[in-house]
C-alpha positions as CSV (number, residue, x, y, z in Angstrom):
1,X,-3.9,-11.0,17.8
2,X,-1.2,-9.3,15.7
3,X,-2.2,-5.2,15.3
4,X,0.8,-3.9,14.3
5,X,2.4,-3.2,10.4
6,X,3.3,-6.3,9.0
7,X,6.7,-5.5,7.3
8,X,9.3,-8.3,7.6
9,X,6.5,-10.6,8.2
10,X,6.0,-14.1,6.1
11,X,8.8,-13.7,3.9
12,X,8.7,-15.5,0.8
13,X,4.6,-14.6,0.5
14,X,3.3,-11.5,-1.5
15,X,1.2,-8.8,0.8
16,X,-1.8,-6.8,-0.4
17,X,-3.4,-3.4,0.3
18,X,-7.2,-3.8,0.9
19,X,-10.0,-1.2,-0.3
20,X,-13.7,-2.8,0.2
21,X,-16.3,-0.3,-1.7
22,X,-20.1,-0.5,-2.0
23,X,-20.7,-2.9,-5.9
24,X,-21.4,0.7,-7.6
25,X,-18.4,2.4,-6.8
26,X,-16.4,-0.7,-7.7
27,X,-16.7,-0.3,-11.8
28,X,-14.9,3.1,-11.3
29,X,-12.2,2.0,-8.6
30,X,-11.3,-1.2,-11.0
31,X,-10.8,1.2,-14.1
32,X,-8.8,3.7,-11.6
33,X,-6.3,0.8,-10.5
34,X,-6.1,-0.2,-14.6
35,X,-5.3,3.2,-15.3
36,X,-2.6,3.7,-12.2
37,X,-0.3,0.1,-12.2
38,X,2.4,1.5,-10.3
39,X,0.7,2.2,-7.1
40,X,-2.1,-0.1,-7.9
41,X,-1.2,-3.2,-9.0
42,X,-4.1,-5.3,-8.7
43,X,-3.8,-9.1,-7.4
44,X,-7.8,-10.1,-6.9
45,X,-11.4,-8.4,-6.5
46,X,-13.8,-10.2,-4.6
47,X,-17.5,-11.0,-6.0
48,X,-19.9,-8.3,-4.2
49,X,-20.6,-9.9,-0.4
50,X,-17.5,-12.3,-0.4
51,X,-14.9,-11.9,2.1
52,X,-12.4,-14.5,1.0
53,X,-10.3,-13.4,-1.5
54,X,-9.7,-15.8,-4.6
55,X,-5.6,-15.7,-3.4
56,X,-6.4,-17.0,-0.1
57,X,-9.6,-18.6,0.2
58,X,-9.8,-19.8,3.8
59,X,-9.3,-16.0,4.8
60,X,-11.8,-13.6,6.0
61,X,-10.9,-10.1,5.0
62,X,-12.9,-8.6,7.9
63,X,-11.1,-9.9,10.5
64,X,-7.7,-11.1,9.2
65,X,-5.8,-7.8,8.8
66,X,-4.4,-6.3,11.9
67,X,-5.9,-3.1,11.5
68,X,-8.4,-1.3,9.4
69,X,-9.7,2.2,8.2
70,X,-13.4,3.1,8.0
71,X,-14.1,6.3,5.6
72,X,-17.4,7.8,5.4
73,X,-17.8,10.5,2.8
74,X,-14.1,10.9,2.5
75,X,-13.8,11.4,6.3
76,X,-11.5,8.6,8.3
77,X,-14.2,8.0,11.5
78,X,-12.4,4.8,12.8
79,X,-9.7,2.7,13.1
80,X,-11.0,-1.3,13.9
81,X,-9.2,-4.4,14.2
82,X,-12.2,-6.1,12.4
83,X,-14.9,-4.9,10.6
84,X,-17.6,-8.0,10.6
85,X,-19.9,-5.7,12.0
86,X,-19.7,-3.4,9.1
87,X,-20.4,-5.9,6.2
88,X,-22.9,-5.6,4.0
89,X,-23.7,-7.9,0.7
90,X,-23.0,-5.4,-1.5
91,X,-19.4,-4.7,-0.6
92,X,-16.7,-5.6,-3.2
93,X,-13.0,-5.9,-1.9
94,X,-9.8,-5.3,-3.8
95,X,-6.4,-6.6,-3.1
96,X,-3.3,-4.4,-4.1
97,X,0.4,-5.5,-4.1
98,X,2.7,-4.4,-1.6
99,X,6.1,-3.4,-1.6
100,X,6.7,-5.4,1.8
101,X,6.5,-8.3,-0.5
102,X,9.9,-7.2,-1.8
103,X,11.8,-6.8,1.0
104,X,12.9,-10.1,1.9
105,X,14.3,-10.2,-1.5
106,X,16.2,-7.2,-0.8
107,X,17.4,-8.4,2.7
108,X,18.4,-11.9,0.9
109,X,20.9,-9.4,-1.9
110,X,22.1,-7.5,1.5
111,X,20.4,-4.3,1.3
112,X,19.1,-2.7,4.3
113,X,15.9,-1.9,5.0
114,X,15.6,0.3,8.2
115,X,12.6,0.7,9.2
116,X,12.4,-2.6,9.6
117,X,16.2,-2.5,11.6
118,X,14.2,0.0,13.8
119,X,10.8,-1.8,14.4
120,X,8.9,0.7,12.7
121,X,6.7,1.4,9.9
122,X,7.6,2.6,6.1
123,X,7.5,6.5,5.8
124,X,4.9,7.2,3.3
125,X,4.5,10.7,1.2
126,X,1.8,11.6,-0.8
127,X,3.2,13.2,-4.1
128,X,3.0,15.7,-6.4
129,X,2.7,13.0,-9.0
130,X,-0.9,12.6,-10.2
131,X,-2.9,10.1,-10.8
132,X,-4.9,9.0,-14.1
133,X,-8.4,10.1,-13.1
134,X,-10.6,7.5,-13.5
135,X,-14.8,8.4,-12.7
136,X,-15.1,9.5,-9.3
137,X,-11.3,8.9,-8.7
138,X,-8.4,10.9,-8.5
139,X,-5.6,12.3,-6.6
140,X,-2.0,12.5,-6.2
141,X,0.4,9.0,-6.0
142,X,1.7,8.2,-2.8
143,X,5.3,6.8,-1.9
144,X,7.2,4.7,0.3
145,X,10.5,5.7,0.9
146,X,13.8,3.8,2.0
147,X,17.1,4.9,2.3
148,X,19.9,3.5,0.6
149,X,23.8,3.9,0.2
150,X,23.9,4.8,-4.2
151,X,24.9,1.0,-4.3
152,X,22.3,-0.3,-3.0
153,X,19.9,1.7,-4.6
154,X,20.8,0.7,-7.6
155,X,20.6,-3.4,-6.4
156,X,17.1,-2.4,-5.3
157,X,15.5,-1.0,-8.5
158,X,17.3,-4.5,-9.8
159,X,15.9,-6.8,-7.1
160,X,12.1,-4.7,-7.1
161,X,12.0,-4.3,-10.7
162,X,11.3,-8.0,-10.8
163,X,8.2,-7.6,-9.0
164,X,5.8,-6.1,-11.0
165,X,2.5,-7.2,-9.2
166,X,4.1,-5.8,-6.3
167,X,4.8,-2.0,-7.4
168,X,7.9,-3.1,-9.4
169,X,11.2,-0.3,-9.7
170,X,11.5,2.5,-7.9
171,X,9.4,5.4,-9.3
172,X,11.7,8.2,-7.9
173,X,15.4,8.6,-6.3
174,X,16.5,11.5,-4.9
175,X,15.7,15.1,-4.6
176,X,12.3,14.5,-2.6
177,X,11.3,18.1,-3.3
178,X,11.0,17.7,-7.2
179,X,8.3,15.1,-6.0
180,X,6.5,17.5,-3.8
181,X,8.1,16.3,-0.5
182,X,9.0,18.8,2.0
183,X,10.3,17.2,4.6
184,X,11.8,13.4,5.0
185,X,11.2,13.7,8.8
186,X,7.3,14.2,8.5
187,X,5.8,11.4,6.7
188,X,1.9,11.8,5.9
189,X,1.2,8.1,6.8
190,X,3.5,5.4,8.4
191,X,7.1,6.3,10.8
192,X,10.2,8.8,9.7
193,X,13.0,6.9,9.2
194,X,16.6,8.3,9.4
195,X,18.6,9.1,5.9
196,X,22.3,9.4,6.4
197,X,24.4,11.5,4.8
198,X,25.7,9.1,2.5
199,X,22.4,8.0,1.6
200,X,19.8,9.0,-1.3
201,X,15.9,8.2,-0.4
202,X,14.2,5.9,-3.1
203,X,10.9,5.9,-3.7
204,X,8.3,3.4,-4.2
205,X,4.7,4.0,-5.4
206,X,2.3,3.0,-2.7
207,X,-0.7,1.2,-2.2
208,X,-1.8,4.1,0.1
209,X,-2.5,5.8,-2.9
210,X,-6.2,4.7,-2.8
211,X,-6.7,7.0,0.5
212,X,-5.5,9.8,-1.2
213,X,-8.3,8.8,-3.7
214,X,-10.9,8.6,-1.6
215,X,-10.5,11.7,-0.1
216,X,-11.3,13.2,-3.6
217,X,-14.2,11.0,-4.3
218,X,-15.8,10.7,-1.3
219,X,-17.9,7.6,-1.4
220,X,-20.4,6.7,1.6
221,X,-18.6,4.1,2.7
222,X,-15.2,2.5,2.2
223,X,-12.8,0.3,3.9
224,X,-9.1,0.2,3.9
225,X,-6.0,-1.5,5.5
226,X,-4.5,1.1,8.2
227,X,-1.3,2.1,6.4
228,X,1.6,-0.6,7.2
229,X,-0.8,-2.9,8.5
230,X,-1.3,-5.7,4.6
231,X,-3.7,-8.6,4.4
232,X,-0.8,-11.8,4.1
233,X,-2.0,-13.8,1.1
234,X,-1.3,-17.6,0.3
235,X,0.4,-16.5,-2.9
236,X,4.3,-16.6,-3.0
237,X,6.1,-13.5,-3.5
């Protein structure tokens, strides 16, 4: 059973974010990913009850994602490899692009991408960006952040701006701080990775974003993909 991120894996095929959300919390999460594109670029919903996603219908989102989040009233309680045991009819699943879907692309142009050099997962940020409110959902946008030589950076927001379904361009390059980021060295979710001196970080938005949502809203119950760790869909990236 692969349990670790999935970046570099299945190249050629598009990855997805997961959120699973009880059927009347799902009106208001759909409108939220509407409003918010960038970090939530929405590739299927599920009918209430189904686990097999329209994109991949011989997969079972319980078990087929390496590891998951369980969030009751905004609290994170557990960290599963499946959650079969958790499913109820009324849950309604949402699959979000990915920006790992991108990356073989960028490996194919020649651009680096080091945390997968190093084995490790993307450093993710949360933002001082917000987020169009949407109901009971709101919060700041969260990031993934590579570094790249100017060069390359610029090949990037080429190479990703071609996938829109899968967070598109770059939404920030440079100058973490006017973003709200501190520190490059403590990522909120995922690994640090190291940015030399000739290097700027660029920014992705980030499918996490919908865990920094549900801290705001709270909702008894919700499921996510542990950060890093993307449902692999049939469709091509």
């Amino acid at each position: 059973m692969w349990t670790s991120p999935t970046a570099g894996l299945a190249p050629g095929y598009a990855q997805a974010n997961l959120v699973i959300l009880p059927r009347d919390w799902a009106f208001d999460f759909l409108l939220f990913c509407q409003r918010n594109p960038r970090p939530c670029p929405l590739i299927a919903v599920t009918e209430a009850g189904s686990w097999q996603p329209p994109v991949s219908p011989k997969a079972d989102l319980r078990t087929d994602l390496p590891k998951y989040r369980v969030w009751r009233e905004g609290q994170l309680v557990d960290e599963p490899n499946s959650v079969s045991h958790l499913w109820r009819d009324d849950l309604v699943s949402f699959l979000i692009g990915c920006s790992f879907t991108f990356e073989a692309d960028l490996l194919q142009a020649g651009v680096p991408v080091r945390h997968i050099e190093l084995g490790r997962n993307v450093s993710m940020f949360r933002t001082n960006i917000p987020c169009v409110p949407a109901g009971r959902f709101s919060g700041p946008m969260v990031v993934s952040m590579r570094p790249l030589k100017p060069a390359d950076a610029i090949r990037s927001v080429e190479i990703s701006g071609r996938f829109a379904a899968s967070h598109g361009a770059p939404v920030h390059i440079g100058f973490p701080d006017q973003i709200g980021i501190a520190d490059l060295n403590r990522p909120d979710y995922g690994d640090a990775v190291p940015v030399h001196a000739d290097e700027l970080p660029v920014f992705w938005a980030c499918g996490v974003t919908p865990q920094a949502a549900l801290l705001e809203a709270k909702p008894p119950l919700a499921i996510t993909h542990a950060p890093g760790c993307m449902f692999l869909t049939d469709l091509k990236g």
